[in-house]
KEVO-620066 format. One record per residue: residue in one letter; x, y, z of N, C-alpha, C in turn. Coordinates in steps of 0.1 Angstrom, whole numbers, plus 5000, padded with zeros to 4 digits. Layout:
N
AXYZXYZXYZ
...
This chain:
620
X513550275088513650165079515050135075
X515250005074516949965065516950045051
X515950105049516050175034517450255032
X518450295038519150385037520750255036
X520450185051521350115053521449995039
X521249925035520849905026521349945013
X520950085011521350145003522650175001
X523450185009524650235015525250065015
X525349995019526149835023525449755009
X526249785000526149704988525849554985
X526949495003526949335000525949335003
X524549385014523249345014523149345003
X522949424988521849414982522449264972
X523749264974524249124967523448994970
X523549014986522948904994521248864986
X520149034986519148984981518748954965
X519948954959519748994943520448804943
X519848734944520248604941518848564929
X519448474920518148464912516648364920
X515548484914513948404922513948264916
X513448204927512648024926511648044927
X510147964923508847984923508347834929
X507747804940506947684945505847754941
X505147684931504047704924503447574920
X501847594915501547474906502347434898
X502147294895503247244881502647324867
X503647374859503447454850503947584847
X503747604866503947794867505547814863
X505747814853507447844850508247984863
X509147934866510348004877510348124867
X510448164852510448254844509248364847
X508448344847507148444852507648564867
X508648484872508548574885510248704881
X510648654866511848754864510848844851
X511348884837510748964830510048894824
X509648744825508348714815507048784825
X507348874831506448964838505549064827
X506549094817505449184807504949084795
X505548974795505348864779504448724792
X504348784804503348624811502448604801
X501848474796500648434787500148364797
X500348364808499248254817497748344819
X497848464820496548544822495748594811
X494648604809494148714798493248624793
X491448654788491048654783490148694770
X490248624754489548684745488248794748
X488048864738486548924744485848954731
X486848994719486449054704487449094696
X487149024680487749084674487049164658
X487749324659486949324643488149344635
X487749414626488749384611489949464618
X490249584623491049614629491849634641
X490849554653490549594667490149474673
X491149424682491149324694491449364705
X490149304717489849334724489649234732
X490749254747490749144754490849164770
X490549044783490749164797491849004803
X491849124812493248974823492649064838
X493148994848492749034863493449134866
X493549244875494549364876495549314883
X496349204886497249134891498849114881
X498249114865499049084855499549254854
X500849264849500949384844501349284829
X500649384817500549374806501749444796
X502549374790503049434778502749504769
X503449574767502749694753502949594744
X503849444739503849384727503349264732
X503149214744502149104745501049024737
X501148894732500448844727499148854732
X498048864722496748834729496248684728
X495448704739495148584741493948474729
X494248364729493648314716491848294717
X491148274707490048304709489448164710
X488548124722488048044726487047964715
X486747844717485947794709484547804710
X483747824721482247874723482248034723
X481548094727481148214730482248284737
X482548364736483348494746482548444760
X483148464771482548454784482448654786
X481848694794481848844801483048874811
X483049004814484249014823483848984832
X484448924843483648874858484348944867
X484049044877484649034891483448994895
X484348944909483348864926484049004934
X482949084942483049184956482249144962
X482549204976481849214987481149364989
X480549384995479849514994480949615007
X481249685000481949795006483449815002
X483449654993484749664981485349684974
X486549754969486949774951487849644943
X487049624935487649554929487949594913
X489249564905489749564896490149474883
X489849504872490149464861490949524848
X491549474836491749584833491249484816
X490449604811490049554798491449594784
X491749554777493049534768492449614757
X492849704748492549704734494249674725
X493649614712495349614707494549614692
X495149734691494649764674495949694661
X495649664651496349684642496449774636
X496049884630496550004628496250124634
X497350254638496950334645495450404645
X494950414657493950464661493450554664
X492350584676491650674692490750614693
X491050594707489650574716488950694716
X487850694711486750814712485550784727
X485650704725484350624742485050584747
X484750554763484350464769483650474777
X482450434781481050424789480850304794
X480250304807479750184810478750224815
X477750154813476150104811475950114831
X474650114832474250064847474349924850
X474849894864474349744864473449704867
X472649614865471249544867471249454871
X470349384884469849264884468649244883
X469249174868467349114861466549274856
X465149284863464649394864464749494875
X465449474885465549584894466249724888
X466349794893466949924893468549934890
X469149994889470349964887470949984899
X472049924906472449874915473749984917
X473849974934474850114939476550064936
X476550054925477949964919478450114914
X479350154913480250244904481250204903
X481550254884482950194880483550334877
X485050324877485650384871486450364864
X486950444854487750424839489150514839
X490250434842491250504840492750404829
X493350504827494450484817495450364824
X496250304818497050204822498050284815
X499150354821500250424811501550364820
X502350354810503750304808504850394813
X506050364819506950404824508250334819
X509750394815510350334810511350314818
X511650174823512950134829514350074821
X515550124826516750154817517350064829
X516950064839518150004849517249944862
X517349824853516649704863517349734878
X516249694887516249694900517049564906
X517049504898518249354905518049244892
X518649134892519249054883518048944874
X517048964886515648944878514749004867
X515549164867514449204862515449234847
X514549274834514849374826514749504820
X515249544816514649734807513349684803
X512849774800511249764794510449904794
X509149874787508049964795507249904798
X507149944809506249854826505249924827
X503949904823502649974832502649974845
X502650134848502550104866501150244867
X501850404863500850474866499450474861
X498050494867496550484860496350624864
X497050674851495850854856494150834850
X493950954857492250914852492750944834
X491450854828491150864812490850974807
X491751014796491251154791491251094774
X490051134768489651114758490051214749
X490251224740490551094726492151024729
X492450904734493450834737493650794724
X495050774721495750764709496050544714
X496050494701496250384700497250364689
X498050264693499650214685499250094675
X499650104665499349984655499949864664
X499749744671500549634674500749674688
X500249784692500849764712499149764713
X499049724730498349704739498049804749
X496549854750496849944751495049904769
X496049924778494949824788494449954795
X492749944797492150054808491949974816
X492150014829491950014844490650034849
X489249914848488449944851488049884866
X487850034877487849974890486049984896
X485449834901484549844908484149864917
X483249974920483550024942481749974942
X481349874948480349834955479749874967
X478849984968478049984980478049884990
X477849975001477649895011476249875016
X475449905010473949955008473349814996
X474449764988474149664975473449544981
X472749484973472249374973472949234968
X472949144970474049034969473148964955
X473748904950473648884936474448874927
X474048884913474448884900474148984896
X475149104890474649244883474949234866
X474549244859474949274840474949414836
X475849434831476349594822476949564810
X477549694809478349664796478949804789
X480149714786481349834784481549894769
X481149984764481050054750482350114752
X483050084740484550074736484250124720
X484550294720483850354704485650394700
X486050374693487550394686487150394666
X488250474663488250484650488750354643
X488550284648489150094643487750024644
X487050074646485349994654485050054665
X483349984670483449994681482749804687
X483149814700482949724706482449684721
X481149624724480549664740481349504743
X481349534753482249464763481449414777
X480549274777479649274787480449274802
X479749284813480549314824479349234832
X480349164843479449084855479949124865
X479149174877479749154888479149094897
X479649004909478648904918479249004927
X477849024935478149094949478048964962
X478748924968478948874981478048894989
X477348834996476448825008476748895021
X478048935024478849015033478949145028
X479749195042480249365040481449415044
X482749415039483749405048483449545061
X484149475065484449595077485049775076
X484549905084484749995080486649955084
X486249945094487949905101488849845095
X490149825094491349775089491849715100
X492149565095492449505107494049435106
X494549465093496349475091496049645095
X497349665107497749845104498749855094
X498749975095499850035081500650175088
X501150175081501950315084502850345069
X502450445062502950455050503650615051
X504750635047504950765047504150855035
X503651015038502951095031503551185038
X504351315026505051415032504251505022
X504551655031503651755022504951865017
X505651825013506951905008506751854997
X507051724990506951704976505151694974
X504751714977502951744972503051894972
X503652004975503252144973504752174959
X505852074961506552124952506152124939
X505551924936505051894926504351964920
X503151984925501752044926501552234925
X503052264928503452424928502052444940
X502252444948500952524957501352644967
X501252704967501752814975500952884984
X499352894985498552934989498252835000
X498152865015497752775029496652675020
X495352775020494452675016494252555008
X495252614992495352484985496252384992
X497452404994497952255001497452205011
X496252255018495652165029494652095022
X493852135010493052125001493451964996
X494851984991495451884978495651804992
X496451825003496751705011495151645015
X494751705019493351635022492651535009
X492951554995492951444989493751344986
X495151354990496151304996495251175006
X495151225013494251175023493351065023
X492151155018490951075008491650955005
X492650924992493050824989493550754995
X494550745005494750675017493850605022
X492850645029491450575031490950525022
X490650525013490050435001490850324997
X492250335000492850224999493250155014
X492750155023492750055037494250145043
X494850255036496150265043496450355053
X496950395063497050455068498550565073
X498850695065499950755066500450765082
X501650815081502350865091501950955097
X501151095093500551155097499451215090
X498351245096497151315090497051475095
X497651505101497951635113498451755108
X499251745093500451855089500151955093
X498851945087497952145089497152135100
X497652015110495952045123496952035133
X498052065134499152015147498352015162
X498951955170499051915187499852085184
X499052215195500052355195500452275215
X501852305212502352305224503152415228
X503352465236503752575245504352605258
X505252695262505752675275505452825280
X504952855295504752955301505352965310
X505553065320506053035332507753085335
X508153075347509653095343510252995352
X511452955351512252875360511252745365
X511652725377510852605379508852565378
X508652695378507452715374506552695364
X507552705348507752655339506852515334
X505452565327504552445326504252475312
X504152315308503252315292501852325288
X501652425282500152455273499752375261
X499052255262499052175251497052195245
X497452255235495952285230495652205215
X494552135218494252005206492952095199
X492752225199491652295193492052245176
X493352255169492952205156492952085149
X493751995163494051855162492851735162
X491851785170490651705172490051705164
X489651815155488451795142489451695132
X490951705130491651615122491151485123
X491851425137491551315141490651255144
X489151365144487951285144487651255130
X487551345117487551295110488051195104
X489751205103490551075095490850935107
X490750955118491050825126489450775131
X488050885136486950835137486350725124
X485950885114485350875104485950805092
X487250825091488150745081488750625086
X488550605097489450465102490750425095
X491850555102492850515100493150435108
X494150315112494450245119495550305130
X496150365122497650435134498050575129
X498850635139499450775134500450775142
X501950825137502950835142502950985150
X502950955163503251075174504551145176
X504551265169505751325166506251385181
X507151385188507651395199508751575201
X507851625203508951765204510051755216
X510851765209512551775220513151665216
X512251535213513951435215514051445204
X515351325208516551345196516051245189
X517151195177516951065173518251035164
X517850955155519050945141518850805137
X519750735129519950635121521150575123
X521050495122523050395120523550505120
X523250625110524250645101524450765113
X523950845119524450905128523150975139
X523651055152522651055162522851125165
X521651165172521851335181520751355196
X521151415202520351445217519451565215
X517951595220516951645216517151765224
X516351855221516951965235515152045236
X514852065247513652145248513652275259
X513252355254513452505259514452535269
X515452515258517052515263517552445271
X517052305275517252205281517752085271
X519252015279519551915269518251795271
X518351695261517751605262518551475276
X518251415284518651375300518951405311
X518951565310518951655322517451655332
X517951685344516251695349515551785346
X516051895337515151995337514451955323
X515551865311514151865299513351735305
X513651635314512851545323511251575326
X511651695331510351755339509551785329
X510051895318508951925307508851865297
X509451745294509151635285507951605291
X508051555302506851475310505651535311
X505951665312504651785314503551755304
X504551775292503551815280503151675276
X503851585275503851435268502651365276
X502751375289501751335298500251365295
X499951535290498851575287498551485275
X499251505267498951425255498251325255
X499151215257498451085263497351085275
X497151135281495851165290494651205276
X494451295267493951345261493251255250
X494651145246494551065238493650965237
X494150925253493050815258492050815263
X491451015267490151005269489351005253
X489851035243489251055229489150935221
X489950795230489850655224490950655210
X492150775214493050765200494350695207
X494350705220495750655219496150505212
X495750375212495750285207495950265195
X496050405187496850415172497650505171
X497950585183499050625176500650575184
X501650555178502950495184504150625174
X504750605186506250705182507150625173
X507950675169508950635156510050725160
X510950715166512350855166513350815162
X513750675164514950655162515250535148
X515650525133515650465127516950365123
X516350235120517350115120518550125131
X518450095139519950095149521050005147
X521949985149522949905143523449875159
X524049755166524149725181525049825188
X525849925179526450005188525550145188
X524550185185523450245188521950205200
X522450055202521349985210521250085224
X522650125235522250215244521750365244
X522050425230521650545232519950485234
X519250385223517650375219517250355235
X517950295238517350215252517150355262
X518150415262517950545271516850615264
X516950645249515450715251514350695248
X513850585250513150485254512450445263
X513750465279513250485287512250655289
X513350755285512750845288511050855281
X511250835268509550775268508650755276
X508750615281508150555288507650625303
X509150695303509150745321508050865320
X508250905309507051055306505650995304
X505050915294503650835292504050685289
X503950625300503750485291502950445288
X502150505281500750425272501250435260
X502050545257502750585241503350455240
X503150395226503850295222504950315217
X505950255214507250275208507850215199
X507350225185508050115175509450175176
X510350055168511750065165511649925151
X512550025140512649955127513549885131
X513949765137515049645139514049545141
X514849435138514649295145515049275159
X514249185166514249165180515849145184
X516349195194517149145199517249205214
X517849075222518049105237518049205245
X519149315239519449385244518449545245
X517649505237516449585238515049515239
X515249425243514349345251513449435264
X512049435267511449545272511249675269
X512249745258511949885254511549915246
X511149805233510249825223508149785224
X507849845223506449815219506049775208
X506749825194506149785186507549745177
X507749605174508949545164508949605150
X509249655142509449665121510849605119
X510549505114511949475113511749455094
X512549445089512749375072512149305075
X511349195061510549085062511449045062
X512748975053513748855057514348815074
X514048925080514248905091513348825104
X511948785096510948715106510748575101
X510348525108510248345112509048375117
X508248215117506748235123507248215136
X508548145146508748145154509048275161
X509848335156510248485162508648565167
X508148555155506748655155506348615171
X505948495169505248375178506348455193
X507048435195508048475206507748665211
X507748775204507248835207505948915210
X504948835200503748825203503148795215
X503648655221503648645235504348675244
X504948765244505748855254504848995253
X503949015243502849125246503249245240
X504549215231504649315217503849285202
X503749385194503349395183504549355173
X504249275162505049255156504449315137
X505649435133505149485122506249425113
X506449445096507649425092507449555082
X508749575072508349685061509649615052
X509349675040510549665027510749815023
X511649805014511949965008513149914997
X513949984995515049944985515449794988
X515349724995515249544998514249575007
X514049415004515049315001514549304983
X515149264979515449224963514549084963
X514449024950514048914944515548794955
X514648674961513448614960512248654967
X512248754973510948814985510348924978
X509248894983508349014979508949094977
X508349234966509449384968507649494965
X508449564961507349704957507949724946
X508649674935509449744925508549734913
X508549834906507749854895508349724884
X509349694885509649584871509749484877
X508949444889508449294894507349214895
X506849124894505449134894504349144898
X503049204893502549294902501749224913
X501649104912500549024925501549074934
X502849054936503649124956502949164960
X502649324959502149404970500549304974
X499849284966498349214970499049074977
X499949044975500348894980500848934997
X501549045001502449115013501249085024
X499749125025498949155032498748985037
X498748865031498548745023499548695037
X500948745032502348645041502148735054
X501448895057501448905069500148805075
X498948775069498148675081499148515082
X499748475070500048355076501048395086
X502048485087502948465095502648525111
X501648585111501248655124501348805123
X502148845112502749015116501549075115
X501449135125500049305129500149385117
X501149445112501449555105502249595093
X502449665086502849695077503749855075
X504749885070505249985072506150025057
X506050145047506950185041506950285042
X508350335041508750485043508450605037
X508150605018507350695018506450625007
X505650715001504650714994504850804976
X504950924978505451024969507251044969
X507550954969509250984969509750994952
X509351144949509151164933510951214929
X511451214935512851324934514051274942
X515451304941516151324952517351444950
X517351524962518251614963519351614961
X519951424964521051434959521351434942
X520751334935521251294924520651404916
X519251484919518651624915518851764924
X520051794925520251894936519652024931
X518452104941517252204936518552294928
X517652344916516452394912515752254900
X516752174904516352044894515451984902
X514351894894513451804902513251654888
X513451574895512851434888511351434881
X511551394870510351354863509951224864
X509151174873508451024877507950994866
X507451054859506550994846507850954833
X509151024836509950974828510750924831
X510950894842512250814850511450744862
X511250644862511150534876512350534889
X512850544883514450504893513950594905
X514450564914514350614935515950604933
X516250744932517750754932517950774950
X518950734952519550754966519850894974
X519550954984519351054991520151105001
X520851165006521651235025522251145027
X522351125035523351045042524751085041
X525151205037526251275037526851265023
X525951175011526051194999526551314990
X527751314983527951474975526851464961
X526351644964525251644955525551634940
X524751534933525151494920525751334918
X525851264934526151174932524351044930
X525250974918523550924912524050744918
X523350714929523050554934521450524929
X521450384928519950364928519550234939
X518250324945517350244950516550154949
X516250144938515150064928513950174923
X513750104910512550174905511250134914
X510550244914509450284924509250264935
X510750274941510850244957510750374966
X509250384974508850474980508250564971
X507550534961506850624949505850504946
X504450534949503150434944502250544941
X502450704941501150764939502350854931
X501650914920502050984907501651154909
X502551234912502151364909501351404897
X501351544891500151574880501251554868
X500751484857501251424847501751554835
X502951574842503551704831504951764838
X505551804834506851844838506951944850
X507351884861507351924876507852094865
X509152134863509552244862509552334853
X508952254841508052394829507052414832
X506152324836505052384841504852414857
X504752504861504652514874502952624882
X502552574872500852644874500452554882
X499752604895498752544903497752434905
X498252284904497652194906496852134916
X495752144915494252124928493951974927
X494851874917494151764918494751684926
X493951564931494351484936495751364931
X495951324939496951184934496951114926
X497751034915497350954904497550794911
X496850734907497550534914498550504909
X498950414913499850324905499350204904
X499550084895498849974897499549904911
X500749894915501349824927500449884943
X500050034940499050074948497749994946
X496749964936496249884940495749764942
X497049674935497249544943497749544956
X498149664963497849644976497049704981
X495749764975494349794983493849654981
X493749564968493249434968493449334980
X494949304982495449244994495449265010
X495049455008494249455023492849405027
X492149415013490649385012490849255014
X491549175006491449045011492048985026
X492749055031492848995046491749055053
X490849155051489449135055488849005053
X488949005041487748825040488348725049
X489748735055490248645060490048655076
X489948765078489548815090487748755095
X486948805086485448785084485548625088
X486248565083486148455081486448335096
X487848405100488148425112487248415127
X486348555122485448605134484248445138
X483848445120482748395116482948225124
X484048205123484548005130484548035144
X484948115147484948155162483648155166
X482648225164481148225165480948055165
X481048005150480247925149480847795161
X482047775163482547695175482347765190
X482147845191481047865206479847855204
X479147845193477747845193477447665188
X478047645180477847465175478847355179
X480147405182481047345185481447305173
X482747185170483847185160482947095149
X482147145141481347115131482447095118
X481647055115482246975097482547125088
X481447225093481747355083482747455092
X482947465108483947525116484947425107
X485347305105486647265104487147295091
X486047335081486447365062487047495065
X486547595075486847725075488047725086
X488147645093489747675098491147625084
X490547505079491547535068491647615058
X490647635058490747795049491247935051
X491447895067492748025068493748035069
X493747905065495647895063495747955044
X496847995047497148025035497847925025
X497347875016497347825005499347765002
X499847655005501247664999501547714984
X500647674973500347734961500547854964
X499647974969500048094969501348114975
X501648084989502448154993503148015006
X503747954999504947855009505347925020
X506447985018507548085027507648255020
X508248275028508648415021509448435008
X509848295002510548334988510048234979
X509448124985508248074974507048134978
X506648194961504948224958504948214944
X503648244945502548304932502948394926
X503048434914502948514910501248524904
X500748444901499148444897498248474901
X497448584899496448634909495148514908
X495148494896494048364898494148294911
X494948234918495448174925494648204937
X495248344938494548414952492848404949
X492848474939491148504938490348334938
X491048254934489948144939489848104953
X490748154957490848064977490248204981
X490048334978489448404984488048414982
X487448314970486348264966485448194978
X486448104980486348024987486348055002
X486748145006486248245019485348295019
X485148325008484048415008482348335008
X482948245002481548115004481648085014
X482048045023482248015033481848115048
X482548215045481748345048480648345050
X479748335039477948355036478048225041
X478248095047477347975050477748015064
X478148025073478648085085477348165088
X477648285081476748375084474848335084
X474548235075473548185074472948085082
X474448055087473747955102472948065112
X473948165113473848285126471948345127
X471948305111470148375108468948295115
């Protein structure tokens, strides 16, 4: 990833720190996309008020201010909270309380859903916390200090309430895939020492079912060094334990890490002497891995860790060496090939190789272009079914050695895509510490539609895939050199890392750059007692599980016009659903005009989704 380079060449981040523009409906103020991010009043609606306790929801798209005004109280009736799912979907809301004098939440419960008189329906919610993080040092010229809701640990009761702040739960809907399509009614009991207040809840289930499969890939980094530091685990079984819910979460949000393998490795081996000299490649712990998380979990890809070669970065490079063999000699030739060969034989009888691609060499700079190309070839010359991404943008001189493109998103055009595409590469992009405002980012003091928007500008533009470097990036050795460790829950900032950095030296990367999942909520270094739980969200994590969900509907949608134009030919309803997969200029123009408004999305995805069911109702 440019995450380093980047980090390091300042005038880039000058370049992307120019102030955001917004092509939006008339109304949508250019202001919403810098810090009226915590004071936006375009989202939110009333729900209740009593003598001391107002109570109101917005779509999980808004991040909410702790002094945000609430929203004013309508002239008829309160409406209910509504989400629209598909069956096999999570969808998100977040209900508001804002007391006038201090408080506790003592409840919160939600009721079964029902339609009508049936049974209560395979809908589960869950109830977690909206908690605040404090930023001191905006991420670029858009943003400001504040406290930004980003982490949702689960809800632990009695929650304390602030006279005058806002205080939002995170309530997420997971819809069976077993559900019946309809209209469901519940209702949300809200018991606090200020009143209590039920809170009706609607959900429409969708006539469809998205797909088990993910049809954007991903590639997110998930390391098990800061999950056993955080977490203190010291025992084999617990950290395979915690990574495996590591895991879990991944899949439940459409994503797919770098590796699922830590604890199930490919064992490889050399026997033999001299030219005799053969590889023993035994997949006894790697196959129950990968049937579970690439069969059963549909991960989409896994990065193939490559024993012997070399690799590096701009910033510097090195030659791989295998059982005392340099890396370009004929002798590591032969047992590169040996064992690499098995592999991919193995891969492709098990129907895995088509997700997994190598990664060795990061961001090249053009006087790095011939080492990549040389080992690239050697790649190739050992298995070429192995795919081979490279984090650059296309260029000539590596023209035929890449398989799979990651370039920065500022770096693609629909034509570029378009140009590689048909030359029979994959075209991925990723962000990380840039690009900066005007383009999407992942930064906690931005606004939160991006990440749900990112999945959105990859169908219009063509890109296959998706890539960030890490996931848990809670710490850095430089600016925290051990026995010190970063506190995520009190500092946001992604301080800068290696690169030959002296320790103690403090750069920043941006707040929550390479950090979307939250360690256990308590001081990595006083407490250091054995933590068995799983990962905490962040809300930017699940506006991008929403945004991969929704290029499913886009996909569904997709399949569904296709059918119906070989089966009826170019019909009045094939032609509503080819414009409906274009993407919306409202939402998303180019890469530096959008939405900030989730409304926006969720009506055209409405609108898929109806469309969807009338498709599907011809097929009956």
């Amino acid at each position: 990833m440019r995450h380093n380079r980047i980090s390091i060449r300042t005038s880039l981040l000058t370049i992307f720190s120019f102030t955001l523009t917004l092509a939006g409906p008339v109304g949508f103020p250019a202001s919403a996309q810098t810090n009226g991010v915590l004071n936006d009043l375009r989202g939110g609606y009333w729900l209740a008020q009593t003598q001391d306790l107002g109570v109101w929801w917005c779509e999980g798209g808004w991040k909410v201010g702790r002094d945000r005004e609430m929203p004013g109280q309508p002239r008829g009736q309160a409406g209910p909270v509504r989400v629209c799912a598909a069956r096999g979907e999570y969808e998100p809301v977040q209900v508001v309380l804002r007391p006038e004098c201090d408080g506790t939440l003592l409840e919160a419960e939600v009721s079964p859903l029902r339609q009508r008189w049936r049974t209560a329906a395979p809908i589960t919610v869950r109830v977690d916390e909206v908690a605040y993080v404090e930023v001191k040092h905006p991420t670029d010229k858009t943003c400001q200090p504040g406290w930004y809701p980003d982490p949702l640990p689960p809800l632990r009761l009695p929650l304390a309430l602030r006279a005058g702040q806002n205080q939002p739960l995170w309530i997420t809907f997971h819809v069976a895939r077993e559900a019946r399509a309809g209209d469901y009614r519940g209702e949300l009991k809200l018991r606090t020492t200020r009143g209590t207040v039920r809170v009706p809840l609607q959900v429409h289930v969708y006539d469809f079912t998205l797909p088990q499969e993910t049809h954007l890939k991903s590639a997110l980094g998930l390391g098990t060094h800061g999950i056993n530091q955080y977490h203190h685990l010291q025992q084999p079984e617990d950290r395979k334990a915690v990574f495996e819910k590591y895991l879990g979460n991944f899949a439940e949000h459409r994503i797919s890490p770098y590796s699922f393998y830590d604890y199930a490795p490919i064992d490889i081996r050399f026997v033999g002497e001299g030219t005799n000299r053969q590889a023993r490649v035994d997949f006894t712990q790697f196959d129950p891995a990968a049937e579970r998380w690439l069969d059963q979990a549909h991960f989409s890809t896994f990065q193939l860790r490559l024993r012997g070669m070399g690799g590096g970065t701009f910033h510097s490079r090195h030659l791989g060496e295998l059982e005392g063999f340099k890396e370009g000699t004929p002798e590591f030739a032969r047992l590169f090939q040996d064992y690499l060969s098995q592999i991919e034989a193995h891969l492709r009888a098990r129907g895995w190789l088509s997700k997994a691609f190598t990664y060795w060499f990061d961001e090249p700079e053009p006087k790095d272009y011939e080492f990549v190309v040389d080992g690239m070839k050697r790649i190739h010359a050992a298995a070429p079914g192995i795919r081979r991404m490279l984090t650059e943008e296309p260029h000539p001189q590596l023209f035929g050695h890449v398989d799979i493109w990651c370039g920065l998103t500022p770096q693609w055009t629909p034509e570029l895509v378009r140009q590689r595409r048909q030359a029979g590469e994959e075209v991925w992009w990723y962000i990380c510490c840039g690009p900066h405002a005007p383009y999407l980012t992942e930064f906690i003091d931005h606004p939160g539609t991006e990440l749900r928007l990112w999945p959105w500008q990859s169908w219009q533009y063509g890109v296959e895939g998706i890539l960030i470097w890490a996931t848990t990036y809670w710490t850095s050795a430089t600016a925290f050199p051990p026995p010190k460790l970063q506190n995520p829950w009190a500092d946001p900032m992604s301080y800068t890392t290696g690169y030959g950095l002296t320790p103690g030296t403090i750069n920043y990367w941006g707040n929550g750059d390479g950090r979307f999942l939250y360690p256990p909520r308590r001081d990595p270094v006083e407490n250091q007692t054995p933590c068995l739980d799983g990962p905490i969200n962040s809300l930017r994590w699940e506006n991008l599980r929403d945004g991969m969900e929704d290029y499913e509907y886009l996909w569904l949608l997709q399949q569904a016009a296709q059918r119906e134009l070989a089966w009826r030919g170019e019909t009045e309803l094939y032609q509503q659903a080819r414009e409906a997969l274009k993407v919306p200029a409202e939402i998303s123009q180019d890469l530096t005009h959008f939405t900030t408004d989730p409304r926006l999305m969720l009506a055209h995805r409405d609108l898929v989704a109806r469309l969807i069911e009338r498709l599907q109702r011809q097929r009956r």
